[in-house]
Backbone as JSON Lines, residues from 0, in Angstrom:
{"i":0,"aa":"X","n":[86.26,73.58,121.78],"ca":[86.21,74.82,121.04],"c":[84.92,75.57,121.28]}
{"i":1,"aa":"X","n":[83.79,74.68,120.86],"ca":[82.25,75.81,121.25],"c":[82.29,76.08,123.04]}
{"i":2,"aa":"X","n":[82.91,74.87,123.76],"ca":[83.24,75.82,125.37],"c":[83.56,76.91,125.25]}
{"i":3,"aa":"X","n":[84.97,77.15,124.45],"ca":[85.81,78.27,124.77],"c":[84.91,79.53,124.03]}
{"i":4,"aa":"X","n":[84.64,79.27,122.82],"ca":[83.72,80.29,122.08],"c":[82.73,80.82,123.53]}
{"i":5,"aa":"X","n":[81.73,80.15,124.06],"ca":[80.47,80.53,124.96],"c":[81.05,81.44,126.06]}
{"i":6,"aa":"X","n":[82.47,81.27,126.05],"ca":[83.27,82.23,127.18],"c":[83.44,83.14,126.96]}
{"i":7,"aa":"X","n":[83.71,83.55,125.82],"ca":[84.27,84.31,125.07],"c":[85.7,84.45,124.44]}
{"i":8,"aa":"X","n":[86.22,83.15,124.84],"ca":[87.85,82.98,124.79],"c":[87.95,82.35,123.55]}
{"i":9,"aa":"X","n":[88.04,83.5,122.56],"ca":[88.27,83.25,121.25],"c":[89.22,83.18,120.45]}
{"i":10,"aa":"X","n":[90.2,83.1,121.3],"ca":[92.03,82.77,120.55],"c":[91.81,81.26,120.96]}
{"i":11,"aa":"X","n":[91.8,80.56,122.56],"ca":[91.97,79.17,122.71],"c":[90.76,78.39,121.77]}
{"i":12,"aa":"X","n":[89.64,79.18,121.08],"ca":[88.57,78.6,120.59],"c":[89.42,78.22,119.11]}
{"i":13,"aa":"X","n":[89.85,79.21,118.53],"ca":[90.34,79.22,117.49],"c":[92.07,78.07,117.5]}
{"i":14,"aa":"X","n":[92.11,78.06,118.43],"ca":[93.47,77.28,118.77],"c":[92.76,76.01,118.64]}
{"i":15,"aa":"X","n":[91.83,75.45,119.19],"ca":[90.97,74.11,119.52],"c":[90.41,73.9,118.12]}
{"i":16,"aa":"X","n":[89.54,74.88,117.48],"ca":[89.36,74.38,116.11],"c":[89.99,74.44,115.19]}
{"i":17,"aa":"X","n":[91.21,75.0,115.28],"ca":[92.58,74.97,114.09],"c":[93.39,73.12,114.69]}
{"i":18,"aa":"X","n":[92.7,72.82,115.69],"ca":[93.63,71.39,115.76],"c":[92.62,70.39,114.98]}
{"i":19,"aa":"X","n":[91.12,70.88,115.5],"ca":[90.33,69.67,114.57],"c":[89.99,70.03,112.87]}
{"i":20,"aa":"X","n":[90.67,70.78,112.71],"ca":[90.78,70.91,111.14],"c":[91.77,70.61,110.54]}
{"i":21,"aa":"X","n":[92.72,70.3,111.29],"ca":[94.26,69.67,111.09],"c":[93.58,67.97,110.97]}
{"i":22,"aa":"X","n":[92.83,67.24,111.94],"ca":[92.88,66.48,112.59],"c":[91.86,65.61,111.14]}
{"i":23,"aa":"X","n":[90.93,66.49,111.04],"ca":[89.7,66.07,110.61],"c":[89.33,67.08,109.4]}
{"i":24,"aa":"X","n":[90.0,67.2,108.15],"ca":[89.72,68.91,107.55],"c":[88.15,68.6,106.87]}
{"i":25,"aa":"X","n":[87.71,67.31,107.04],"ca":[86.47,66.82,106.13],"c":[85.28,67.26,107.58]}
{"i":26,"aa":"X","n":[85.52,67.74,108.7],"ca":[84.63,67.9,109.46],"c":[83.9,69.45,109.19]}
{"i":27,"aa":"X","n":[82.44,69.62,108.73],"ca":[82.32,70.54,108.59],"c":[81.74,71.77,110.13]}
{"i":28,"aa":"X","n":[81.8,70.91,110.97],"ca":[81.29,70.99,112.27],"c":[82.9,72.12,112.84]}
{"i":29,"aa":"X","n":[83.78,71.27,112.73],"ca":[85.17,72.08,112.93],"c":[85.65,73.38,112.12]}
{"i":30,"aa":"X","n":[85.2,73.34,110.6],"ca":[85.81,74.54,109.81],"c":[84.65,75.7,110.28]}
{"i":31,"aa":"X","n":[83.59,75.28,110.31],"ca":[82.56,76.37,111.19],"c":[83.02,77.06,111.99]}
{"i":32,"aa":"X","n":[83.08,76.02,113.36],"ca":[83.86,76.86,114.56],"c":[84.89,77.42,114.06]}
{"i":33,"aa":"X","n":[86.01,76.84,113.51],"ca":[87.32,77.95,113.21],"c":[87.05,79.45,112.67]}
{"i":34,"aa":"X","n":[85.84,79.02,111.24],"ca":[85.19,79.8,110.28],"c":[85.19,81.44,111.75]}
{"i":35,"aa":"X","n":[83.93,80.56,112.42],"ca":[83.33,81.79,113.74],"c":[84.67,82.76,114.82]}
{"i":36,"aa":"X","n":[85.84,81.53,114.93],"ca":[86.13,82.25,115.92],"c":[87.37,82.78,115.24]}
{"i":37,"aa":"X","n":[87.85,82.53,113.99],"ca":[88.62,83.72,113.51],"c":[88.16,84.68,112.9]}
{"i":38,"aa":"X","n":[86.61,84.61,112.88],"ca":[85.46,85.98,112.6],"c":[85.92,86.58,113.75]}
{"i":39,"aa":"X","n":[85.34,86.43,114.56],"ca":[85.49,86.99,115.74],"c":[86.63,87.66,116.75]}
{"i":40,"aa":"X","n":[87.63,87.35,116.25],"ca":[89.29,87.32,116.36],"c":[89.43,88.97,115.47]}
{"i":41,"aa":"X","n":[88.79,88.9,114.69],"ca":[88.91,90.12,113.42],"c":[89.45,89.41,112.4]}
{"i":42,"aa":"X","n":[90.03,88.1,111.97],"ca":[90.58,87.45,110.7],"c":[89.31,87.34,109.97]}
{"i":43,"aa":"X","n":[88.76,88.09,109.41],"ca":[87.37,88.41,108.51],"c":[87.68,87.34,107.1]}
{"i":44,"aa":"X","n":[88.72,87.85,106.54],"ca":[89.2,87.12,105.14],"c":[89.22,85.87,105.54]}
{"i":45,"aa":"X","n":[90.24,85.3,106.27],"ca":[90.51,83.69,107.05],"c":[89.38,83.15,106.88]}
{"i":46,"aa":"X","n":[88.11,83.7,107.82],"ca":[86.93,83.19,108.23],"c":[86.06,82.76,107.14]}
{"i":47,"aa":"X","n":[86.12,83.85,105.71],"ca":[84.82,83.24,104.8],"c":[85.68,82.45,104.12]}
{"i":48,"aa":"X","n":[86.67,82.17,103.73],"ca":[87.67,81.08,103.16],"c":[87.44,79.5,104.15]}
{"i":49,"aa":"X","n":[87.15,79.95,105.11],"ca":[86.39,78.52,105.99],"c":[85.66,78.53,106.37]}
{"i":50,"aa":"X","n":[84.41,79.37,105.99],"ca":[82.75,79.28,105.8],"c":[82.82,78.75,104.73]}
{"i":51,"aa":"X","n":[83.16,78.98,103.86],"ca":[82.84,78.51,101.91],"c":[83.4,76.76,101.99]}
{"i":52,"aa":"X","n":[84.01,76.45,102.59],"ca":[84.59,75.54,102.77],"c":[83.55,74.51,103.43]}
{"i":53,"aa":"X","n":[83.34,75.36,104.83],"ca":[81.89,74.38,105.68],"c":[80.8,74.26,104.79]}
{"i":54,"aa":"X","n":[80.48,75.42,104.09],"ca":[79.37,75.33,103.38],"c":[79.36,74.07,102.11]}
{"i":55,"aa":"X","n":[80.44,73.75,101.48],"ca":[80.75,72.62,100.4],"c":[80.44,71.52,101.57]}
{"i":56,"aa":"X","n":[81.11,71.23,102.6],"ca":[81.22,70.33,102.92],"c":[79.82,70.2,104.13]}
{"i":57,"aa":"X","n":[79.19,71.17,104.05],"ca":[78.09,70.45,104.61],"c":[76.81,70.18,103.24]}
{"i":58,"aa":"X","n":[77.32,70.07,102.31],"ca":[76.06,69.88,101.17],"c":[75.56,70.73,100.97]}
{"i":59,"aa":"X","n":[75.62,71.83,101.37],"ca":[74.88,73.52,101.19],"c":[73.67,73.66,102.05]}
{"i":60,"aa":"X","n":[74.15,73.03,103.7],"ca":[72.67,73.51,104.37],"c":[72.92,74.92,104.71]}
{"i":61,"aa":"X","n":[71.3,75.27,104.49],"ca":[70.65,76.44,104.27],"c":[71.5,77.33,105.99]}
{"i":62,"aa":"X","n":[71.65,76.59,107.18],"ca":[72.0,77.43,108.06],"c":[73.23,77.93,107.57]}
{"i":63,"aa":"X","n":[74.43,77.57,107.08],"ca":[75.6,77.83,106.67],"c":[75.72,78.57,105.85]}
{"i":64,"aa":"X","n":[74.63,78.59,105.01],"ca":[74.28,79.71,103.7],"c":[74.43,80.82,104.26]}
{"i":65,"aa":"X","n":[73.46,80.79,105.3],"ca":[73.03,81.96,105.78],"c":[73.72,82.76,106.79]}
{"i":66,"aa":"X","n":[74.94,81.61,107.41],"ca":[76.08,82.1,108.4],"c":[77.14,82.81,107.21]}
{"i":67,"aa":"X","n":[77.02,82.35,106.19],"ca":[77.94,82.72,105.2],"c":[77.7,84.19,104.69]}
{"i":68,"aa":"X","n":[76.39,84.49,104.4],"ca":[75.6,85.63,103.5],"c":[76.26,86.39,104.9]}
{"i":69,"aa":"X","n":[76.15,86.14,105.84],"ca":[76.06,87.13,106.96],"c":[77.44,87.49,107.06]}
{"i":70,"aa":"X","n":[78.23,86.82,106.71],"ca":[79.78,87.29,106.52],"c":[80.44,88.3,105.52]}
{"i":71,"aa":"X","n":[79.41,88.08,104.14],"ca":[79.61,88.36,103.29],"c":[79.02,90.53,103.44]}
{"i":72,"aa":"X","n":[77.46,90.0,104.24],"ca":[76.95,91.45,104.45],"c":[77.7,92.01,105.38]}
{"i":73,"aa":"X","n":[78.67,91.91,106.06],"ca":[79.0,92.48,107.25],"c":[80.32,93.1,106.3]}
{"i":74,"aa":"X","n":[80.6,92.82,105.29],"ca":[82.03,92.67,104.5],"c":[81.28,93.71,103.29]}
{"i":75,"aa":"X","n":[80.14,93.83,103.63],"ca":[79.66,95.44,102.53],"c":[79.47,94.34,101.24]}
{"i":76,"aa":"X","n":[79.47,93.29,100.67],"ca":[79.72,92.58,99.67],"c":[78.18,91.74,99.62]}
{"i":77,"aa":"X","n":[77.39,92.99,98.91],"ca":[76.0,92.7,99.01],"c":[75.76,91.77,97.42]}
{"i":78,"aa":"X","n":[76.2,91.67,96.59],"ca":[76.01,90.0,95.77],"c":[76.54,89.26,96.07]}
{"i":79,"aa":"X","n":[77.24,88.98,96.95],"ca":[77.42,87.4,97.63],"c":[76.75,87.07,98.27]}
{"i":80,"aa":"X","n":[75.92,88.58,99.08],"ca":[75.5,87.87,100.45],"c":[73.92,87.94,99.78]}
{"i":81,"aa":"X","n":[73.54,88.35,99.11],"ca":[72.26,88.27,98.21],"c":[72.48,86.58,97.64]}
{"i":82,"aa":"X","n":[73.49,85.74,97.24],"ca":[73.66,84.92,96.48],"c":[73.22,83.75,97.47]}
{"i":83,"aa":"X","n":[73.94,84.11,98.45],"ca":[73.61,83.07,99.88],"c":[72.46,83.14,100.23]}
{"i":84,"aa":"X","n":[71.3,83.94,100.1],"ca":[70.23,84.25,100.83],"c":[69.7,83.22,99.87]}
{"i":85,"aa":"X","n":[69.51,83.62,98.41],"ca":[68.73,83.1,97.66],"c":[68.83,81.43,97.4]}
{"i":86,"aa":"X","n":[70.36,81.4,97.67],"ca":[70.5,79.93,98.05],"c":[69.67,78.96,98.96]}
{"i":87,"aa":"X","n":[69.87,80.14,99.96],"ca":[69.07,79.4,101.38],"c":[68.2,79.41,101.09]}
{"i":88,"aa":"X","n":[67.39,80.16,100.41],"ca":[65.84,80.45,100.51],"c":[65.54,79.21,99.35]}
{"i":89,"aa":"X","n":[66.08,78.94,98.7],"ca":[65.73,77.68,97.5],"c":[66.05,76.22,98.04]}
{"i":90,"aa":"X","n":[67.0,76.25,99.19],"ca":[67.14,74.71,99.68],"c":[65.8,74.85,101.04]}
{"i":91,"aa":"X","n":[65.23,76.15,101.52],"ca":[64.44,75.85,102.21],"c":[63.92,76.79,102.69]}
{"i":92,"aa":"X","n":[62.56,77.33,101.91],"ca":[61.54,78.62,102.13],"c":[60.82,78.25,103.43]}
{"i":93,"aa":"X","n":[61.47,78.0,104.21],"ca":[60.98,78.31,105.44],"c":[61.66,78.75,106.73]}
{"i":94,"aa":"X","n":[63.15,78.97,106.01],"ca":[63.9,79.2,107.22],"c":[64.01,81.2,106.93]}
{"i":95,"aa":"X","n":[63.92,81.37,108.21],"ca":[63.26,82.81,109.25],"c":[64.51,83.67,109.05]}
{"i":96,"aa":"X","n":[65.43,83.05,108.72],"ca":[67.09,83.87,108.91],"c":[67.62,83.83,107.12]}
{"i":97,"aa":"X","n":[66.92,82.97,106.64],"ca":[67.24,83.23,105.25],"c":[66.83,84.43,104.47]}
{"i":98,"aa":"X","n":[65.33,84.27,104.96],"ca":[64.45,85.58,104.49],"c":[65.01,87.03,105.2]}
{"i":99,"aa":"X","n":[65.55,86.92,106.61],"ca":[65.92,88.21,107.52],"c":[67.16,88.54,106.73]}
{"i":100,"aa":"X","n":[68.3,87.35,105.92],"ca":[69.31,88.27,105.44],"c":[68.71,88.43,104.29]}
{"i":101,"aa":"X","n":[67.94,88.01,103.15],"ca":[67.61,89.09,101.99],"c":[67.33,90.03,102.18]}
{"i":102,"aa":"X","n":[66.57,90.19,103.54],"ca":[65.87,91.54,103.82],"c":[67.27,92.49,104.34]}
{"i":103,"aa":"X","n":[67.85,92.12,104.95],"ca":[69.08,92.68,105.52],"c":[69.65,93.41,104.21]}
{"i":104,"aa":"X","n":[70.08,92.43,102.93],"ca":[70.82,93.44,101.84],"c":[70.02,93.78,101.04]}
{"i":105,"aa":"X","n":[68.26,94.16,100.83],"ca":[67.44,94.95,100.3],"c":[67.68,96.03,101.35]}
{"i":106,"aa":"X","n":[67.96,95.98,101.97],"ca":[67.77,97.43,102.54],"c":[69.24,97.69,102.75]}
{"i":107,"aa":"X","n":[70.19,97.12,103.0],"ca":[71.05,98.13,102.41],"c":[71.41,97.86,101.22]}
{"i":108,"aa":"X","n":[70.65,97.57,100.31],"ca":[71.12,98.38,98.64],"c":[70.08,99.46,98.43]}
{"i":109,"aa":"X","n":[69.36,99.44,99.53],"ca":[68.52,101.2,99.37],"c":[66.77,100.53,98.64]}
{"i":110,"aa":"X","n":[66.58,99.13,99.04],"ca":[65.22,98.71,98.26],"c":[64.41,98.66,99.48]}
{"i":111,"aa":"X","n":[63.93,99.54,100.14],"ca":[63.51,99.5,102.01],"c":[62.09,98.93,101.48]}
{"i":112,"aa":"X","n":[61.3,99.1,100.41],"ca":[60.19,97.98,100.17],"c":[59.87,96.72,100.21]}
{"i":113,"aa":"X","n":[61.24,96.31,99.28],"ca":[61.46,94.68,99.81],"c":[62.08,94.5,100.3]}
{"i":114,"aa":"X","n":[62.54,94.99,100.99],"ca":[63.47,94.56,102.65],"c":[62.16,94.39,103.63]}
{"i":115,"aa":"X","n":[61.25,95.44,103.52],"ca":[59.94,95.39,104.43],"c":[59.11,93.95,104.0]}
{"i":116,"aa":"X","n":[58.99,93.96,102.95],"ca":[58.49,92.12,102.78],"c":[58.89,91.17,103.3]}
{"i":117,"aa":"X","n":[60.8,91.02,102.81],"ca":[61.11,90.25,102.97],"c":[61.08,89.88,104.95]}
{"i":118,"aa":"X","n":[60.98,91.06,105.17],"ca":[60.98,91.03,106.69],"c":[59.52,90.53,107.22]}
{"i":119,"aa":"X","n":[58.67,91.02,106.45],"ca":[57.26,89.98,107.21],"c":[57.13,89.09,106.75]}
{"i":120,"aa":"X","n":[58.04,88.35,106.04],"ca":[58.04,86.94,105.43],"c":[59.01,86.15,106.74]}
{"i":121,"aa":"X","n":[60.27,86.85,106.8],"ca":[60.7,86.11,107.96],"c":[60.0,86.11,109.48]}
{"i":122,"aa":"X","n":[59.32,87.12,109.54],"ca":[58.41,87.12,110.93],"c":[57.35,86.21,111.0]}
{"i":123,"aa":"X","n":[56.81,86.05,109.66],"ca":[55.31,84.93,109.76],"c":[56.41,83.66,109.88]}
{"i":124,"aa":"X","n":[57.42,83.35,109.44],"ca":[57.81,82.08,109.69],"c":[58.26,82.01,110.92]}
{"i":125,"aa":"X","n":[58.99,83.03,111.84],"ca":[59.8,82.86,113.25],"c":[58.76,84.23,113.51]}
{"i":126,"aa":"X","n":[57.74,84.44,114.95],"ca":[57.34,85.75,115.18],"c":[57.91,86.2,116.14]}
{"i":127,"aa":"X","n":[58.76,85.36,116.78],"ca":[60.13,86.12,117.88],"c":[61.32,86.23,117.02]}
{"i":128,"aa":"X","n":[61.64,87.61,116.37],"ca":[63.05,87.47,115.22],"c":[63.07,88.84,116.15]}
{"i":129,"aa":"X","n":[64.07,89.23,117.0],"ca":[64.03,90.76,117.44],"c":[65.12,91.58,116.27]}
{"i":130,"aa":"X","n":[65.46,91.41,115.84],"ca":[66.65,91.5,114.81],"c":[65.46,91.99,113.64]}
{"i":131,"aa":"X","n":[64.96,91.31,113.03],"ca":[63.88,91.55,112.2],"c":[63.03,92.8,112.53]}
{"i":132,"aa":"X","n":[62.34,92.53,114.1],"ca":[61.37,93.51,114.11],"c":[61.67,94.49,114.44]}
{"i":133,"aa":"X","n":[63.37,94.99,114.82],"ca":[63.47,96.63,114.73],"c":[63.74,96.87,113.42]}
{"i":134,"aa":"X","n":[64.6,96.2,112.65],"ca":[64.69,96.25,111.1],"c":[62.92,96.95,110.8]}
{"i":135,"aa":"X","n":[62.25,96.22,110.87],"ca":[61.04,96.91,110.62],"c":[60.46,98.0,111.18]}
{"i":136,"aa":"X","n":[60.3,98.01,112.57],"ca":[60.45,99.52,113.02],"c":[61.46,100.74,112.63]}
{"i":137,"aa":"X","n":[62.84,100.33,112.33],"ca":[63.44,101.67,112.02],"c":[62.76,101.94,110.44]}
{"i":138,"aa":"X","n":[62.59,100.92,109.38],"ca":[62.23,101.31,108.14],"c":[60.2,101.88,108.38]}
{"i":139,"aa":"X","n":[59.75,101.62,108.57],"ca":[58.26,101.96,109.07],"c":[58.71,103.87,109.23]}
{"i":140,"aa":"X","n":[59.55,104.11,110.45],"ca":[60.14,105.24,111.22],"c":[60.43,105.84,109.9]}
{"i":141,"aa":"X","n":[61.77,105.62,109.09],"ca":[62.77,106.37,108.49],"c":[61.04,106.47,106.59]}
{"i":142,"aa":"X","n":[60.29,105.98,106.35],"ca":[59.14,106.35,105.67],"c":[58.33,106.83,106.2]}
{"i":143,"aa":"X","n":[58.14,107.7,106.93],"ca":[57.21,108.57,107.86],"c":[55.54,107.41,108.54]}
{"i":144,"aa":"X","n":[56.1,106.72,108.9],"ca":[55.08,105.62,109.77],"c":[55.2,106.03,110.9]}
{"i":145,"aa":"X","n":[55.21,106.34,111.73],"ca":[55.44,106.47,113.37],"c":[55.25,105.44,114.07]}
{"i":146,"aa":"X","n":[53.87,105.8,113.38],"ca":[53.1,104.85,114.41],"c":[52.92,103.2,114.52]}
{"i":147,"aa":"X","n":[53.05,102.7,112.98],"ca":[53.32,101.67,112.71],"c":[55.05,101.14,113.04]}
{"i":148,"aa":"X","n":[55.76,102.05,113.31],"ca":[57.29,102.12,114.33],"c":[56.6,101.32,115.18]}
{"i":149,"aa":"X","n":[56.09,102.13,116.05],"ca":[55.42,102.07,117.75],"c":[55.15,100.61,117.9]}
{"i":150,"aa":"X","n":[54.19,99.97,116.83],"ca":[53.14,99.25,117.14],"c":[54.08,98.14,116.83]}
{"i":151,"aa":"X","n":[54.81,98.16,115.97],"ca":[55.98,97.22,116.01],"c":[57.15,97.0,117.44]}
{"i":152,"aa":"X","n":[57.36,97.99,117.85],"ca":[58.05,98.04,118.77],"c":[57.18,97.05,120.11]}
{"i":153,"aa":"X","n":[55.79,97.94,120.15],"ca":[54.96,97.12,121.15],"c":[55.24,95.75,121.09]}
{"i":154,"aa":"X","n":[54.4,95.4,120.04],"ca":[54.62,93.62,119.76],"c":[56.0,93.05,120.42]}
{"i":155,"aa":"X","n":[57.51,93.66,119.9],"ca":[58.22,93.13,120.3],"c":[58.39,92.96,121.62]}
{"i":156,"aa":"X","n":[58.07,94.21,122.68],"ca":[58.49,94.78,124.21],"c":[57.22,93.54,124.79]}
{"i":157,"aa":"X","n":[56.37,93.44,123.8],"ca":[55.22,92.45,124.78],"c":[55.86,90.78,124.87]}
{"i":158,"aa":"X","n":[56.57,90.44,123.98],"ca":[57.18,88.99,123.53],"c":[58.52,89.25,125.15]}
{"i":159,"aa":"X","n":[59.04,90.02,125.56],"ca":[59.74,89.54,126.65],"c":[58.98,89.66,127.9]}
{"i":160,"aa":"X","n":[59.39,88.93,128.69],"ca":[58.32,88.82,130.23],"c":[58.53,90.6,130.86]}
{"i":161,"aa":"X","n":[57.99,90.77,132.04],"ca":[58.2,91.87,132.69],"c":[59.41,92.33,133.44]}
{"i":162,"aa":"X","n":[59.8,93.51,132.85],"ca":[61.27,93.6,133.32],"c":[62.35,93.14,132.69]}
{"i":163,"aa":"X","n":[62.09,92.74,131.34],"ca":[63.12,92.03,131.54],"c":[63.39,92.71,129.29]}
{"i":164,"aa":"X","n":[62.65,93.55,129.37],"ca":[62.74,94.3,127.94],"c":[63.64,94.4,127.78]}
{"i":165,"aa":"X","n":[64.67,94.26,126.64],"ca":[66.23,95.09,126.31],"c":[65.94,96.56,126.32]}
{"i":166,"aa":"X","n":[66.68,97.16,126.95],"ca":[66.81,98.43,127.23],"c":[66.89,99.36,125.57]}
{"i":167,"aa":"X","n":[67.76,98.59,124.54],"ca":[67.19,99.12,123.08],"c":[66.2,99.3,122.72]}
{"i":168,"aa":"X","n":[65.06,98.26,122.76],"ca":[63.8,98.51,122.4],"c":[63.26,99.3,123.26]}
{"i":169,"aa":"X","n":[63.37,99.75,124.75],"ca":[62.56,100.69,125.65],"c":[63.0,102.11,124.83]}
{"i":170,"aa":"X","n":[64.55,101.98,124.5],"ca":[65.09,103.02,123.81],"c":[64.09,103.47,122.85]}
{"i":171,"aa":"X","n":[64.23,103.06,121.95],"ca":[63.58,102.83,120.53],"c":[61.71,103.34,120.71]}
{"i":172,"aa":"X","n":[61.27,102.55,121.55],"ca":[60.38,102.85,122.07],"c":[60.29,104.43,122.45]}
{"i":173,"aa":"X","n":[61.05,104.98,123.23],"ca":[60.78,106.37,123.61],"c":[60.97,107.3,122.95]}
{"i":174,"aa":"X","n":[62.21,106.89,121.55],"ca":[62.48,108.0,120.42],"c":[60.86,107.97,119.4]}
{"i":175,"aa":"X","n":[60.55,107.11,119.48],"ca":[59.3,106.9,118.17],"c":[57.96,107.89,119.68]}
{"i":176,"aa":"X","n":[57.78,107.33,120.47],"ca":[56.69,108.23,121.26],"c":[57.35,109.58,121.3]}
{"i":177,"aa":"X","n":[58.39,110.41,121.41],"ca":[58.97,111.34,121.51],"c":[58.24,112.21,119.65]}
{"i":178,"aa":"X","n":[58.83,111.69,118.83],"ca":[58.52,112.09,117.87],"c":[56.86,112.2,117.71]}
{"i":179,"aa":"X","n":[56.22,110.79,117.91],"ca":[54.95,111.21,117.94],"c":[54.02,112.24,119.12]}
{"i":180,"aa":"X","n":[54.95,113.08,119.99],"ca":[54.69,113.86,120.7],"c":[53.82,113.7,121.87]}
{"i":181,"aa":"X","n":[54.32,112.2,123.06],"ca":[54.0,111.79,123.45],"c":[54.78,111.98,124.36]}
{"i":182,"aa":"X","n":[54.93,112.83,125.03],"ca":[56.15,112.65,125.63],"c":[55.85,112.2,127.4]}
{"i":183,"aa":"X","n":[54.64,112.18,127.67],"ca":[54.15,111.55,128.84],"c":[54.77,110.05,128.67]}
């Protein structure tokens, strides 16, 4: 099943982990994968009905929390996925993706202050989160920072070798110098 997932062949993935959940329904390793690849399939509902499931049956580790919250935010259903964060963040204040989804649904419930915390809380714990550090550059940007955009952006464009920048952040990069009237 995680073969077929890395391919992208996410019907035979979902075919492979719908047999080891037949096989094994106490495996929380299997309702995951199913959980992922009937996410991915578009069965959205299916999927957190066997996230919630992995999540019982893995004892409530904090990664599953947080695969969960992320189901929940993608589903606009910002007190669940607030519920999962805080979960995660109480079985273990140190994980980088727990703190990135609180910050994820502070800012979209419109709290871009503590979304900005919560985001340099997940960066001092992981300082390669690229997910995080445009989160922080667009909010820096969208409160009239520019420049603190920029300098965020830098940091990130410096963390990949040469050449080899995602073309988003060069993006990103040239709208924030553009605005700051840089256009050299």
């Amino acid at each position: 099943g995680k073969d077929a997932q890395q391919k992208g062949h996410w019907e035979k993935a979902e075919a492979y982990f719908a047999d080891a959940v037949q096989r094994s329904p106490a495996d929380e390793r299997a309702r995951c994968g199913y959980a992922e690849s009937l996410w991915c399939r578009g069965a959205q509902e299916q999927a957190v009905v066997h996230m919630v499931e992995a999540v019982k049956l893995s004892g409530d580790d904090p990664e599953r929390l947080v695969q969960l919250g992320q189901m929940y935010l993608a589903q606009n259903n910002l007190p669940a996925a607030m519920r999962q964060a805080d979960r995660a963040i109480a079985a273990n204040k140190h994980l980088a993706s727990a703190w990135g989804l609180r910050a994820s649904v502070q800012r979209a419930s419109g709290q871009n202050d503590e979304a900005l915390a919560a985001y340099h809380r997940a960066l001092s714990l992981q300082p390669h989160y690229p997910e995080a550090q445009v989160a922080v550059a667009e909010l820096y940007n969208s409160s009239g920072r520019p420049q603190r955009a920029l300098a965020t952006l830098q940091s990130l464009a410096g963390q990949y070798p040469p050449g080899s920048v995602p073309p988003d952040v060069l993006y990103r990069q040239g709208m924030v110098l553009k605005q700051l009237g840089r256009n050299q």
